[in-house]
Structures are given as structure tokens and as C-alpha cells.
KOLNUNU-775556 format. One line per 4 residues: number of its first residue (from 1); for each residue x, y, z of C-alpha. Coordinates in Angstrom, 3 decimals, decimal comma. Layout:
NUM) X:Y:Z ~ ...
***
This chain:
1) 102,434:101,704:135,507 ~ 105,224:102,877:133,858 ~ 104,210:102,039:130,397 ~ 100,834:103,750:130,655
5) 102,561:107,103:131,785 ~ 105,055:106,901:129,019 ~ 101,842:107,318:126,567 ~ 100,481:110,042:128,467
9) 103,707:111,666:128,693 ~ 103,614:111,655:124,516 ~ 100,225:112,763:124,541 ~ 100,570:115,812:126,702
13) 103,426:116,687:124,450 ~ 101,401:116,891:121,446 ~ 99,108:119,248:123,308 ~ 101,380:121,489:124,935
17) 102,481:122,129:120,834 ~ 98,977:122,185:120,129 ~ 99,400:119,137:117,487 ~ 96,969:116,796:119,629
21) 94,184:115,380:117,367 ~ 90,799:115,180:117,948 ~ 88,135:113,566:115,975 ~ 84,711:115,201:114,947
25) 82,271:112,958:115,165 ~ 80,455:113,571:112,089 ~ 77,383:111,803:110,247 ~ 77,242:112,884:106,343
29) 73,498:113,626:105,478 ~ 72,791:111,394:102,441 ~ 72,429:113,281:99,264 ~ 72,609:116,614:101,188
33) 76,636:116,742:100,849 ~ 78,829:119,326:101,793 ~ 76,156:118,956:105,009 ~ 76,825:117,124:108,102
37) 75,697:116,243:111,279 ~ 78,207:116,585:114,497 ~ 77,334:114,629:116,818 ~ 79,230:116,365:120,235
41) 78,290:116,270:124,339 ~ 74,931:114,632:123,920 ~ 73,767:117,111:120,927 ~ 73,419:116,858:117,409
45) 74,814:119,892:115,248 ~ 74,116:120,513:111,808 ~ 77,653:121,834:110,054 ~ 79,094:122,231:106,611
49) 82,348:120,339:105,873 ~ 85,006:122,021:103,943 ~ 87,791:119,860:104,319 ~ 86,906:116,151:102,620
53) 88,824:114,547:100,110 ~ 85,818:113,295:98,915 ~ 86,285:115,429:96,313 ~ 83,864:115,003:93,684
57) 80,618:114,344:96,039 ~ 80,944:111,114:94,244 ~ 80,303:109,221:97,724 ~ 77,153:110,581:97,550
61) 76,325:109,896:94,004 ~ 73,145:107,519:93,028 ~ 74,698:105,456:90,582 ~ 77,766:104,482:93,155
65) 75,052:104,254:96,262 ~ 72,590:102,032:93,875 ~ 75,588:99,905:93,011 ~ 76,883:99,067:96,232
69) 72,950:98,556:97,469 ~ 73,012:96,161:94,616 ~ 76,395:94,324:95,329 ~ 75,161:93,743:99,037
73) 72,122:92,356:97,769 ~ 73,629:89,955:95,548 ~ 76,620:88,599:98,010 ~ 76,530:89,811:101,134
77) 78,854:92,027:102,825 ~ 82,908:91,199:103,483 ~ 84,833:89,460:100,656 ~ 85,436:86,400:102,813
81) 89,388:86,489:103,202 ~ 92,505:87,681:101,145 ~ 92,766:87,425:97,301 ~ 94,245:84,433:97,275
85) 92,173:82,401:99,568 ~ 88,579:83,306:98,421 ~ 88,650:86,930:98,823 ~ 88,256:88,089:94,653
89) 84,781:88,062:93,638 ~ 84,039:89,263:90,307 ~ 83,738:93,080:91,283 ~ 87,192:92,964:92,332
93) 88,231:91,507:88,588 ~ 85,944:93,884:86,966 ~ 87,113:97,125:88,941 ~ 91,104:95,750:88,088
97) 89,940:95,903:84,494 ~ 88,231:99,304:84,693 ~ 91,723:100,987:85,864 ~ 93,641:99,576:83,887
101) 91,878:100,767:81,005 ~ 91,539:104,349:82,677 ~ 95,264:104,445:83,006 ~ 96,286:102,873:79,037
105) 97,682:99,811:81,112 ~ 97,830:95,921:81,139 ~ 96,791:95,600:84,357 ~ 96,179:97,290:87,564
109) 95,702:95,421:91,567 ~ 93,540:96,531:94,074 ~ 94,881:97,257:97,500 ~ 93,081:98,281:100,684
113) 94,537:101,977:100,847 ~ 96,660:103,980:98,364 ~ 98,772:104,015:101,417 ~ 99,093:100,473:101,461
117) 99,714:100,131:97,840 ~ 102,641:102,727:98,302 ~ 104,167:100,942:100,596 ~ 103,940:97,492:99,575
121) 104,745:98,393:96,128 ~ 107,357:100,319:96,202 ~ 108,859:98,061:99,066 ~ 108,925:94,915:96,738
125) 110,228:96,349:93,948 ~ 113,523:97,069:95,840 ~ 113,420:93,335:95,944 ~ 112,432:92,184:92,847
129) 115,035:94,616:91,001 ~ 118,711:94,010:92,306 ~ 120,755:97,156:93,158 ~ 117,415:99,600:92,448
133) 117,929:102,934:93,283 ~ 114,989:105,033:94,177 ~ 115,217:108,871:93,309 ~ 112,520:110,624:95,233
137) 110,966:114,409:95,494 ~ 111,864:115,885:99,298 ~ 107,658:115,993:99,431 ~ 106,611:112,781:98,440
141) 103,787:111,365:100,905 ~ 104,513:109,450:104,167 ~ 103,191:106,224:102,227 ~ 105,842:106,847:99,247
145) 108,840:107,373:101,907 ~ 107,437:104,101:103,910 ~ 107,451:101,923:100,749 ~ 111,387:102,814:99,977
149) 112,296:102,681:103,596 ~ 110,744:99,504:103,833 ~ 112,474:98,263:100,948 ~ 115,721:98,897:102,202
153) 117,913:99,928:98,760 ~ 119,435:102,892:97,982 ~ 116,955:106,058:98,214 ~ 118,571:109,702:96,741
157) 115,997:112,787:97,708 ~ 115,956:115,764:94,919 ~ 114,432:118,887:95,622 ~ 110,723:119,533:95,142
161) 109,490:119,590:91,436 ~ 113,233:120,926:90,866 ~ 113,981:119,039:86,984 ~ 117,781:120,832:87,876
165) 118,544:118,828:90,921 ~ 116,694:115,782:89,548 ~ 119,116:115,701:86,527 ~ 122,138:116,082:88,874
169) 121,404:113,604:90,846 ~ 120,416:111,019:88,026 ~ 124,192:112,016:86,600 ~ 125,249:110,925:89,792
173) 124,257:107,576:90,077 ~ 126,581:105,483:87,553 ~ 125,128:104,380:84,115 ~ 123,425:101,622:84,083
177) 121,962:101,132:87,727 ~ 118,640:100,435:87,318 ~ 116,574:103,596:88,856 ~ 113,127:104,277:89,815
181) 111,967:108,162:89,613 ~ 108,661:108,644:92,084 ~ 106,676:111,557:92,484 ~ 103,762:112,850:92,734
185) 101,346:114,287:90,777 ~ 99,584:116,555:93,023 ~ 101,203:117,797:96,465 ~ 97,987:117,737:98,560
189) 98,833:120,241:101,443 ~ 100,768:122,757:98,765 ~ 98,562:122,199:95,808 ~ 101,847:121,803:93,118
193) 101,474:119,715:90,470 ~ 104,226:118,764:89,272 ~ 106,337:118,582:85,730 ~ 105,620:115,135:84,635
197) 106,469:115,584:81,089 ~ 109,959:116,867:82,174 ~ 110,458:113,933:84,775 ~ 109,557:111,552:81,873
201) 112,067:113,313:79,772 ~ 115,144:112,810:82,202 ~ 113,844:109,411:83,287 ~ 113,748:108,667:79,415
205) 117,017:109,858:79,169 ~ 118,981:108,280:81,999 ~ 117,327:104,698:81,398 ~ 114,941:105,438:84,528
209) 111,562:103,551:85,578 ~ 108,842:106,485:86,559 ~ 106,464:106,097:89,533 ~ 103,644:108,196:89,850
213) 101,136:108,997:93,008 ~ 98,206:110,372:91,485 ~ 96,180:109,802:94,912 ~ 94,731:113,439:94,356
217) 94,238:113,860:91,047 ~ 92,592:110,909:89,537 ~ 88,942:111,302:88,856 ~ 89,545:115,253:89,178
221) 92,136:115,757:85,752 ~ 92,416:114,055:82,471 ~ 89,775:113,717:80,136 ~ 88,570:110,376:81,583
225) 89,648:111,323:85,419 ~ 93,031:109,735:84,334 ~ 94,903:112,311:86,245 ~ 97,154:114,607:85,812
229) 99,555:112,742:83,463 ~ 96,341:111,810:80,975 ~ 95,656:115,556:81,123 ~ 99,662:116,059:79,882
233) 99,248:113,157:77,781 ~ 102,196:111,518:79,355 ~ 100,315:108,424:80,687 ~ 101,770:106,034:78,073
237) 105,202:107,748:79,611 ~ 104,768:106,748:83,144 ~ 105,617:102,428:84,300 ~ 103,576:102,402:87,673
241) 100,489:104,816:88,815 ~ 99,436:104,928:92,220 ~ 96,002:105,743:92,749 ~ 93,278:105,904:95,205
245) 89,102:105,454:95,129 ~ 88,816:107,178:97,995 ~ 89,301:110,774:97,485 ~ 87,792:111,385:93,427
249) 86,086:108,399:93,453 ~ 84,005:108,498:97,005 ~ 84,542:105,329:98,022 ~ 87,630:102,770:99,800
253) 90,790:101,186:98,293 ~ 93,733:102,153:96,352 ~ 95,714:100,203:93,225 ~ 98,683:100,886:91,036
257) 97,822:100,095:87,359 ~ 101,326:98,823:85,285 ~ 102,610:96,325:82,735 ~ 100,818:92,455:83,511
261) 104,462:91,301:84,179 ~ 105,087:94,425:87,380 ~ 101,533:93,863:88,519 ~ 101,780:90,055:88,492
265) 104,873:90,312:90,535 ~ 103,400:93,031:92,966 ~ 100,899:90,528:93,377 ~ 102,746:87,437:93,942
269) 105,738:89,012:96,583 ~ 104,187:91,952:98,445 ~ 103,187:91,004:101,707 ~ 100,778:93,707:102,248
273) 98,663:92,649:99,185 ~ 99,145:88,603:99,840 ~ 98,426:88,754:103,180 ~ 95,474:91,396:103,643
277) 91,109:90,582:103,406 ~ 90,028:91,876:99,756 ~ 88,111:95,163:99,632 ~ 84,155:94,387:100,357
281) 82,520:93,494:97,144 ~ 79,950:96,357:97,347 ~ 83,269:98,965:98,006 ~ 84,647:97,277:94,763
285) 81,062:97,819:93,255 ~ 80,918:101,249:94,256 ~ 84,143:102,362:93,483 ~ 83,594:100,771:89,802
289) 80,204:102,605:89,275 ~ 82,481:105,691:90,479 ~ 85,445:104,872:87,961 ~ 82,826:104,234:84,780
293) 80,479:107,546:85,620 ~ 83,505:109,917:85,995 ~ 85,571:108,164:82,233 ~ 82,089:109,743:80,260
297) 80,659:112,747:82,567 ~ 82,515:116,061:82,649 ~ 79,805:117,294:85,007 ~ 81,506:116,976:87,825
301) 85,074:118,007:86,364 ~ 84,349:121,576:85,211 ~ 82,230:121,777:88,232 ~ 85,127:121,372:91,014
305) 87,143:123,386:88,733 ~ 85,051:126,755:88,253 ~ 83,940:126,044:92,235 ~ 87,612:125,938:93,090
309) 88,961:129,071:91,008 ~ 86,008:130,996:92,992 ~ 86,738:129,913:96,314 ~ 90,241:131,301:96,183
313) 89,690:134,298:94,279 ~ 87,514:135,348:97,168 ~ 89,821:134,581:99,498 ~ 92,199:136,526:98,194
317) 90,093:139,255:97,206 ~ 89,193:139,544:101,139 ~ 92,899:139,862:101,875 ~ 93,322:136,281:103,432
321) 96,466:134,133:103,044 ~ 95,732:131,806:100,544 ~ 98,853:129,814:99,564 ~ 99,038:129,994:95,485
325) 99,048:126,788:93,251 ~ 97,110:125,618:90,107 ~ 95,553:122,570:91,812 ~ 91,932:122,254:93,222
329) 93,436:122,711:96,836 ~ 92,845:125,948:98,901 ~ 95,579:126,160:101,433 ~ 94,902:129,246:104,004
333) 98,436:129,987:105,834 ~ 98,342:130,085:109,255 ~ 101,835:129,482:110,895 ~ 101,651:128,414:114,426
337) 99,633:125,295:115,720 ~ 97,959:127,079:118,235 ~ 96,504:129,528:116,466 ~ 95,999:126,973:113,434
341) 93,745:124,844:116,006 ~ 91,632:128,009:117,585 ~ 90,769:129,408:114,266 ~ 89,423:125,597:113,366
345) 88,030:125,297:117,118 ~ 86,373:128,727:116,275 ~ 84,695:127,609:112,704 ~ 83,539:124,475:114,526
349) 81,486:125,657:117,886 ~ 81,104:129,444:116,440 ~ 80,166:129,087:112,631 ~ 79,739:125,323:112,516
353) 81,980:125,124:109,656 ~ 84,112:121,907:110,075 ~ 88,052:122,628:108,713 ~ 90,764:120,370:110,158
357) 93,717:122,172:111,049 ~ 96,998:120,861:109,039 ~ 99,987:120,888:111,423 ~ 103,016:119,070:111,864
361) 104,016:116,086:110,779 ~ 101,654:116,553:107,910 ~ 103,718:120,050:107,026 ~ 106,703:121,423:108,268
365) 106,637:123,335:111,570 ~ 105,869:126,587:110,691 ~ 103,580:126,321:107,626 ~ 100,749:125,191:109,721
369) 97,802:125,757:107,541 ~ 93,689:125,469:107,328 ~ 93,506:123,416:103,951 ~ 90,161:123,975:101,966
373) 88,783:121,365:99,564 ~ 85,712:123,385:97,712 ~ 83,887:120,495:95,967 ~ 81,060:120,266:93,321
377) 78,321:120,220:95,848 ~ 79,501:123,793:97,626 ~ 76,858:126,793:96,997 ~ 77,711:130,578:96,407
381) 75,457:130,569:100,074 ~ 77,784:127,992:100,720 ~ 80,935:130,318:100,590 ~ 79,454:133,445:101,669
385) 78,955:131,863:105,177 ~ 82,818:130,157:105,146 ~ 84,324:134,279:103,841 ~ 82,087:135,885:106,583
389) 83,350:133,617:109,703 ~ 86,925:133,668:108,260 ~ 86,995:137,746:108,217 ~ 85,425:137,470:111,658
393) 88,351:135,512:113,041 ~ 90,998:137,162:111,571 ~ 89,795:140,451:112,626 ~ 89,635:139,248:115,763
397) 93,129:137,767:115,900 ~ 94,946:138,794:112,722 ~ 96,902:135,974:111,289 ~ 96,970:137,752:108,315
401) 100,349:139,754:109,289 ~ 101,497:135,902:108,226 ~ 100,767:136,267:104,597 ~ 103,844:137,254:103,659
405) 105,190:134,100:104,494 ~ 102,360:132,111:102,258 ~ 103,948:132,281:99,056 ~ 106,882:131,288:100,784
409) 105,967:127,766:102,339 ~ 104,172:127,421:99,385 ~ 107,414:127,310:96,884
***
């Protein structure tokens, strides 16, 4: 039929670019993380994952697994419908409570996704404030430019982390319109992090709301995992944080934390919170065991931090393309799609090292990139084995002429 070779017209698109996805079937070995098994034509291979958000190891941790083992135990598995009709147990209130306090908020509301709470979020609030007009960084994630399309106001792009072009567009919009800066506080595929104190400082000035993604930074920065505005101790600064509990935390979900009057309303007119099942009480459970651990322990903090300062010291020391940034993120520049997909292919059936390859639309064309997330749980042995089979491939097929262009797509 006609419809079914439209899709596989699409699909052989993405391949003849070299974008086409696939999945690796992968089974992580209980309290034996970075380690995996792959499960692929009929075998099962043993690999080591460098590329999981799962930042921390805290999805591996015993007080999150005892919690949710206890949660289950106590009432069962799914939440039993939406918030409203059933679907908040007393995790769910609990877990609220926990972030808000994490952030110096009122309140805070659970959603199913960061991505979700993006985009319903900042979607409603386009309703809720008459003539809003959103001023957003050129990088902000897919979720973030979702939630404003969605909305359907007034949207104004400034250049990445550029204060300048922020201010000049903020003079251009005339006094009092009622704005909304968003942001992020981490860039995930670049590694920025970006001037929040400044962006509170114009926002301050022009009478703006601030928005904050902090998707990859909470749990990782701040004294208490508050991310990267409690580390600048501009949290108090800041009107709505987006974060997840899936990346530092190791578990499912995503919330903003805010006034009680913004969450209330977030709660009572976004679709995509009114009309979506509740989070599983034991992923509430877990993700609250997570969230308490990670406000007291430092562990796991200075851990990722000294792990993640190695990792790309030794990559640069063996003369690979490391993009430079002062987050926990390793980008290795690559360029091309093909190539970016055979040196991952290679890692994978060669080396059984497991990196996904980072192409387009998740970066521009042309900054294709292998992006490295060294966590806690990564050994020296660890690293020694992901430097050897990196110098392998690049000797083989040297990349490397690319670097040049690293700092580049990394500014």
C-alpha cells in the first residue's frame, strides 16, 4: 500500500544518512553497574555501558531498590489511574514534598517525564498569563521548544548562554509585557552550563519570570543535589525548575517545583498532567529514597566528579577529540554520521563497549559526536579498556584530523 511504502521510504532515508536507530537490547546486571548484558542473534554478551544517564548508579542503589521492593509489597504495582481520579497515593504526596524542599519551594508536581513536564508546563503558562512572551536559548531541549510551540504566544530565541543578546532582546520587547526567560542549566550533548546568576540578573532587571531545566544536573550539583543553581546559590532566584528522577536520581518521572499558586495552576489546566496515569507508587518510592540519600551523602557527588575530570584528561592526553566544558559530560567529536555509527558499531561487536552515537536531530549536522557519561561505578580497569579500543579505532580510521573542529561545535 501506499501508506506502508511512504514509511519505508522515511526509513531508508535515515539510513542512507546513517541517522537510522537501532536499539541494544541490554539487561543491567543488578548491583554490578556500569555492566550489562546484550542480548543480540540468539547470544548473550557481557558489555560495559558508557553512555547512561543514569548518572549516579543510583538505579542500582540498595536503599532506592529496598524501597521500591517495599512500596510493591505494601500496594501493589500501577497507581490505579490519573491524579485526580485515584491515581495519588501517599508516595506521590511525600516525593512532591521532598522536591520542593530540595529546590527552597512551596510546592513541586510530579509528571511522567521531564519531557512531559516541559511541555505541559510551559504550554499552559502561555495560557494562564495573557500576552506572555517566552525568551529562549537557541539550545534549549526538544521538550522546552515543544512546551512554547504548543503554547502558541510569542517565543524570541537569543543566542546560546550569550547574557549580550539576551539583554538586547529583553530591551526589545516593550516594558511591561510579562516575559518568561528559560534555559537550561546543563546543555547535555555540549556539556555548558550556563550563567544563571547573570540570567537572574537581567530577568531581575527587565521584570522577567526565570525557567530553569535542570534535567542534568539535579542530584549531580548543589550541596543537596539541588543543581546547578543551589550550587550558585541562585535557587531562591529562579520561579519554575524543571527536573527529572530519571537521570541523577535512577529512577522514572520528572516535576517542576514553584510557588503553591504556579504549581496549583499547572495542576489544574495542563492537559498532560490532568489527563495522564500517576507514576507507579514503588517509582515514586524509589525515586524518594533516591531524592533523601543524595540531600545528606556526598559519596556519590565527589565521586562522579573526580571520575569525570579523569576520564577526559585521558582522553585528551591520548590526543582524542574531546569537546571542552566544565560539566560531567564527555563529548568525543566525530563529525559525520557514518563514521559516528561505525566507531559505536566497532565498540559494540569489537570491544563490547556500548556508546550510542549522537547524530542529528539531537545535534546539528556536522557535530555528530560519541557522548561519554563516566559515572561513580566506572573503574581505572574500567577506562583503560574504553582508551585502548578508542586508540585502536582511530588509528585505524583517524577521525582525529576532526579535532580541530571540537572546540568549535562545542562554543
Amino acid at each position: 500500500m501506499f501508506y506502508e511504502a511512504a514509511f519505508e521510504t522515511r526509513l531508508q532515508e535515515l539510513r542512507n544518512e546513517g541517522r537510522y536507530r537501532v536499539f541494544a537490547d541490554l539487561e543491567r546486571r543488578a548491583g554490578r553497574f556500569p555492566q550489562a548484558t546484550q542480548h543480540r542473534s540468539g547470544e548473550s554478551v557481557p558489555v560495559t555501558v558508557w553512555c547512561s544517564n543514569d548518572y549516579l548508579g543510583m538505579g542500582q542503589h540498595p536503599d532506592v531498590l529496598a524501597a521500591m521492593h517495599d512500596a510493591i509489597d505494601k500496594v501493589g504495582a500501577g497507581s490505579g489511574g490519573t491524579r485526580n481520579i485515584s491515581g495519588t497515593s501517599h508516595f506521590h504526596v511525600e516525593l512532591e514534598s521532598e522536591l520542593a524542599d530540595l529546590h527552597g519551594k512551596e510546592s513541586a508536581l510530579l509528571f511522567t517525564s521531564a519531557y512531559v513536564a516541559n511541555d505541559a508546563t510551559l504550554s499552559t503558562l502561555v495560557k494562564l498569563i495573557p500576552g506572555l512572551v517566552i525568551v529562549s536559548d537557541e539550545k534549549n531541549h526538544a521538550s522546552m521548544i515543544e512546551g512554547i510551540k504548543h503554547g502558541g504566544g510569542r517565543k524570541i530565541i537569543f543566542k546560546h548562554n550569550d547574557v549580550g543578546d539576551l539583554r538586547a532582546k529583553l530591551e526589545a520587547v516593550p516594558r511591561g509585557t510579562p516575559i518568561l526567560i528559560a534555559f537550561e542549566s546543563v546543555y547535555s550533548m555540549d556539556g555548558h552550563i550556563s550563567p544563571v546568576e547573570k540570567i537572574c540578573d537581567l530577568a531581575d532587571e527587565f521584570g522577567a519570570m526565570t525557567y530553569i531545566d535542570e534535567v542534568h544536573a539535579v542530584g549531580l550539583y548543589g550541596p543537596r543535589g539541588g543543581g546547578i543553581a543551589e550550587r550558585a546559590n541562585q535557587m531562591h532566584r529562579i520561579h519554575i525548575i524543571n527536573g527529572t528522577l530519571a537521570k541523577g536520581y535512577g529512577v522514572m518521572g520528572g516535576y517542576v517545583a514553584a510557588s503553591r499558586a504556579c504549581c496549583d495552576a499547572i495542576r489544574s489546566f495542563a492537559p498532560g498532567f490532568i489527563f495522564t496515569t500517576s507514576l507507579a507508587p514503588a517509582i515514586a518510592a524509589g525515586a524518594l529514597a533516591s531524592v533523601r540519600h543524595l540531600k545528606h551523602s556526598q559519596l556519590e557527588r565527589a565521586r562522579h566528579q573526580e571520575r569525570a575530570r579523569t576520564l577526559k584528561r585521558r582522553l585528551t592526553e591520548a590526543g582524542l577529540p574531546v569537546m571542552e566544558n566544565p560539566s560531567h559530560i564527555a563529548p568525543v567529536f566525530i563529525g559525520d554520521p557514518v563514521r559516528c555509527k561505525s566507531v559505536t558499531d566497532a565498540l559494540l561487536t569489537r570491544h563490547r563497549i556500548y556508546v550510542q552515537p549522537i547524530n542529528y536531530p539531537t545535534v546539528q549536522r556536522g557535530t555528530e559526536r560519541l557522548r561519554l557519561t563516566p559515572t561513580p561505578l566506572h573503574s581505572d580497569a574500567d577506562m583503560d579498556k574504553l582508551l585502548a579500543a578508542l586508540g585502536e579505532l582511530w588509528a585505524e580510521c583517524p577521525v582525529s584530523q576532526l579535532a580541530p573542529n571540537a572546540r568549535l561545535a562545542a562554543e
